[in-house]
N, C-alpha and C positions, 0 to 999 in steps of 0.2 A: 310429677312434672312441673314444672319453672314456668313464670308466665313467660320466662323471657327465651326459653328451650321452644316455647310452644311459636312462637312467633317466628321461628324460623321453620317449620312446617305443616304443612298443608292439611289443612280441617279433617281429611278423612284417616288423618295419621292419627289422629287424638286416642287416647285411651280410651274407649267406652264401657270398661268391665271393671275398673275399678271398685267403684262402688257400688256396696248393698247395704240396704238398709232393714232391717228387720222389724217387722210387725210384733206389737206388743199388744200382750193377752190383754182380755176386757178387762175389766176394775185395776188398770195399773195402778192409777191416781186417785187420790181424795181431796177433796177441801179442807182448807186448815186455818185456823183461828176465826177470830170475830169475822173479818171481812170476807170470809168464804162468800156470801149470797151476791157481794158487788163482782167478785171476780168469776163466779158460777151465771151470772147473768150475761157474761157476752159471748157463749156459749148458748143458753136456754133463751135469746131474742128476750130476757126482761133486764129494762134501760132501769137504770137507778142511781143516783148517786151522782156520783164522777165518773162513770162509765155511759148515763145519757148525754154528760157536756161534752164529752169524746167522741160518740159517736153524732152529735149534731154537728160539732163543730166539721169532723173529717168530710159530713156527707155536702157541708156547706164549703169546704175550700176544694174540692174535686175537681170540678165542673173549671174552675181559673187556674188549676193548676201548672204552675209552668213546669220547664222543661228543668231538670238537673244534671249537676257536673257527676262526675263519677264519684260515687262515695269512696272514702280512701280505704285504700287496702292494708292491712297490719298482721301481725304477728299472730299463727294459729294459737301458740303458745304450743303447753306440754301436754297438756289434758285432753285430747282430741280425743273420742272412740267414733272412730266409724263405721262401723256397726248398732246403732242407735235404735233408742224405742222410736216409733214413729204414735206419737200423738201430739195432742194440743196442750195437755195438762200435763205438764213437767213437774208437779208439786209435789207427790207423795205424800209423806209422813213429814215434811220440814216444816219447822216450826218460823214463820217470819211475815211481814206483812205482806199483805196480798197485793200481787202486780199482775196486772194485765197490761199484754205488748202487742199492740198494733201495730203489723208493718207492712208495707210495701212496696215492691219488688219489678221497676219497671227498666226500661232500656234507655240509657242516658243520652242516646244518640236520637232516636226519634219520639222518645216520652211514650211510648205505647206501653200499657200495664204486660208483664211474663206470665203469664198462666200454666199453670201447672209445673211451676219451679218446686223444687226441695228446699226448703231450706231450713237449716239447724240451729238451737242455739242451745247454750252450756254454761252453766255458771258455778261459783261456792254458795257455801248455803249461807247464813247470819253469819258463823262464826269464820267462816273462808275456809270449808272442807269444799273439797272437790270428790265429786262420786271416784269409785274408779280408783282412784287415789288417798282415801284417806291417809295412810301409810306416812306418805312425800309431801301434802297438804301442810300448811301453816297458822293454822286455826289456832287463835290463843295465846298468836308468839313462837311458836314452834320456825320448825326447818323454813328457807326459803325457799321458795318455787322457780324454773330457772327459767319462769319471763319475768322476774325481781331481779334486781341489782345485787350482782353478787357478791359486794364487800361486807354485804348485811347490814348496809351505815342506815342510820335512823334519817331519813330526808326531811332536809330544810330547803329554804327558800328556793331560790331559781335551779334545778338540775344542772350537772355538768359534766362531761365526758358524755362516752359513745351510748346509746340505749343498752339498755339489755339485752342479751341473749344473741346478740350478733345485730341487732336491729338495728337498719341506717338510720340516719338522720330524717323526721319525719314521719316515724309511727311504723314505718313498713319494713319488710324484711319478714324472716321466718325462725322457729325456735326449734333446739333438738325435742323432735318425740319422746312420751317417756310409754312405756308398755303400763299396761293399769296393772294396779296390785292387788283390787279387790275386785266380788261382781257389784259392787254396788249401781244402781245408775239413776241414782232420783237427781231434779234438775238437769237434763237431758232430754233432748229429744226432737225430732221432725217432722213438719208437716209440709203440705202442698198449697200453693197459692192458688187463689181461684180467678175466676175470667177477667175481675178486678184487677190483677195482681199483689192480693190482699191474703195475710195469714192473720191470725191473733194465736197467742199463747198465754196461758195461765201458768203462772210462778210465784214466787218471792222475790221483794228485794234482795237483790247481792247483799252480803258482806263485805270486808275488806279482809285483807293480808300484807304481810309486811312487803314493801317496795312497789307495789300499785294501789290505785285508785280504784272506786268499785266499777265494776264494768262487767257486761255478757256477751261472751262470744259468739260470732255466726257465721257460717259459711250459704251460701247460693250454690245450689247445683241444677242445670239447664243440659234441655238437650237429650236428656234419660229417657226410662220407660218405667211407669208406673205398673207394675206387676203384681198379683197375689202377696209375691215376699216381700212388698214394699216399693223403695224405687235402686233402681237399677243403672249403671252405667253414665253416661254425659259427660260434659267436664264442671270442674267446680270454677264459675266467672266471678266469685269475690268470695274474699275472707276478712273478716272484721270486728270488731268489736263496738258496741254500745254502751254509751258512757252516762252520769248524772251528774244535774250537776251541785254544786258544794254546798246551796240551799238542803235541797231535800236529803243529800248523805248526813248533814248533822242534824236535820230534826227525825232520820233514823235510828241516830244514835244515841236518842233520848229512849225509847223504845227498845223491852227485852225480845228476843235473845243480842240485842246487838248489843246493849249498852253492859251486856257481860264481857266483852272483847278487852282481853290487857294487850290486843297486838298497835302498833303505832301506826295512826293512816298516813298513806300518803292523799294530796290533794289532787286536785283535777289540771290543774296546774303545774305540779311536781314531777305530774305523771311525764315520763319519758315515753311511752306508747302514744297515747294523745296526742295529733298534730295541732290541736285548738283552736279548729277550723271548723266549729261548730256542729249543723247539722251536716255538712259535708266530710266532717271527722265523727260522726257514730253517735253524736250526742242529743238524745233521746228528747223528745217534748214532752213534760210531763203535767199531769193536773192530779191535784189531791188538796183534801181540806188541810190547810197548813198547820191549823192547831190540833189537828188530831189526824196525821200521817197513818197512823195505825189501824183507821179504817180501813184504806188501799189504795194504790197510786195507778194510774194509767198510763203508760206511756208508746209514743206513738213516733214512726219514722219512717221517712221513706228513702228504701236504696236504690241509687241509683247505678245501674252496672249494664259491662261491656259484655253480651252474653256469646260472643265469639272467644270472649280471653279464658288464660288459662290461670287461675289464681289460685295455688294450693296452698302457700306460703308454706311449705312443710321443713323446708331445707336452710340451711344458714347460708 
């Protein structure tokens, strides 16, 4: 359903069975590389690194936090499973610097933090595989992806013509689904906000792929039931993606498995998704030691969203 289907009727028409989320067995995830202990620590309560300047800093701007716009809505792209592991450590076996993602998930209308939201987030791994998708992924220079620019042209300077994938002008819009080809699902995955309206997630930096910028998808879902199987039913009030920015993507790219990539980046800039409206367009705060990125990055955001709308962006 359409945010714009939904706004012409009435809150108890909503779908509520949509969605299920499935519980993933214990030892899904592991820690990977050097920085495992910075990104294993906001998890196990031990501050260290760039993950105690993170967490000083957030507990220190709280308290004055104003009020925010509606973070912008964009393209689910093609990759969606809805069906997801639900945990916190989306990492697996990928091999990439360690990020830890601090976010949260309040109501843009009266500032009060969401509790107990779902929310998901999905990404490629260094080289721009997509779980799910190896197959159709473009890791390498391979196929393109069909929320990339489909002439396949190599992007230079200022974009021009319509976005991708059907997408208006502005970031937003939605892309066709593609059905997955594999069961793969590392980088993946959901968890719950707490009374804060606060989640963290342990990852990898993105990669890129030909015709975007690096970026991790997310969806909010409100309204649900947290169940045995996970969570269940609500509507989905924002879909969007979280962006970096062009500092920290090239001193990623100094850094293996990235700097193995023959695919061409697009910049943050170039990006046609990106409305480059900062943090109110998906774009991350981030803290890391800049000469040695390969430790681990933190990065931290908060969405602001209309938890009556209906934001699936699934459709063109």
């Amino acid at each position: 359903m359409t945010g714009n289907q939904q706004d012409n009727e009435p809150k108890h028409k909503r779908d509520l069975t949509r969605r299920k989320v499935v519980v993933a067995g214990a030892g899904a995830a592991v820690a990977v590389g050097g920085g495992a202990a910075l990104a294993t620590g906001a998890f196990a309560g031990e501050k260290s690194g760039t993950a105690a300047s993170a967490s000083a800093s957030a507990s220190s701007s709280s308290s004055a936090e104003a009020c925010y716009r509606l973070t912008s809505e964009t393209t689910e792209g093609p990759y969606y499973i809805d069906a997801d592991k639900l945990r916190r450590d989306i990492t697996e076996d990928k091999e990439g610097i360690p990020l830890v993602l601090h976010l949260k998930v309040i109501d843009s209308e009266t500032c009060k933090p969401i509790r107990n939201a779902a929310v998901d987030i999905w990404h490629c791994d260094a080289l721009g595989i997509y779980s799910g998708y190896e197959a159709m992924s473009s890791g390498g220079g391979g196929g393109v992806p069909s929320d990339a620019p489909s002439d396949g042209a190599t992007p230079s300077g200022t974009p021009t013509g319509e976005p991708p994938s059907g997408a208006p002008s502005g970031g937003t819009g939605g892309s066709i689904h593609q059905e997955p080809t594999d069961d793969e699902r590392y980088l993946r995955g959901t968890w719950r906000t707490d009374k804060h309206g606060k989640v963290t997630f342990k990852t990898i930096f993105p990669g890129w792929y030909q015709g975007r910028c690096v970026h991790i998808h997310t969806k909010v879902h409100v309204n649900g039931e947290w169940t045995d199987a996970g969570y269940e039913g609500g509507n989905t009030c924002h879909t969007g993606q979280f962006f970096f920015s062009e500092e920290s993507v090239l001193a990623s790219a100094e850094v293996e498995p990235y700097s193995t990539s023959t695919t061409t980046r697009t910049t943050l800039t170039e990006d046609t998704i990106y409305d480059q409206s900062g943090t109110t367009g998906g774009l991350l705060k981030l803290k890391y030691d800049k000469k040695h990125i390969a430790k681990g990055v933190v990065g931290s955001l908060t969405m602001g969203v209309d938890p009556d709308a209906e934001n699936d962006n699934t459709t063109l």
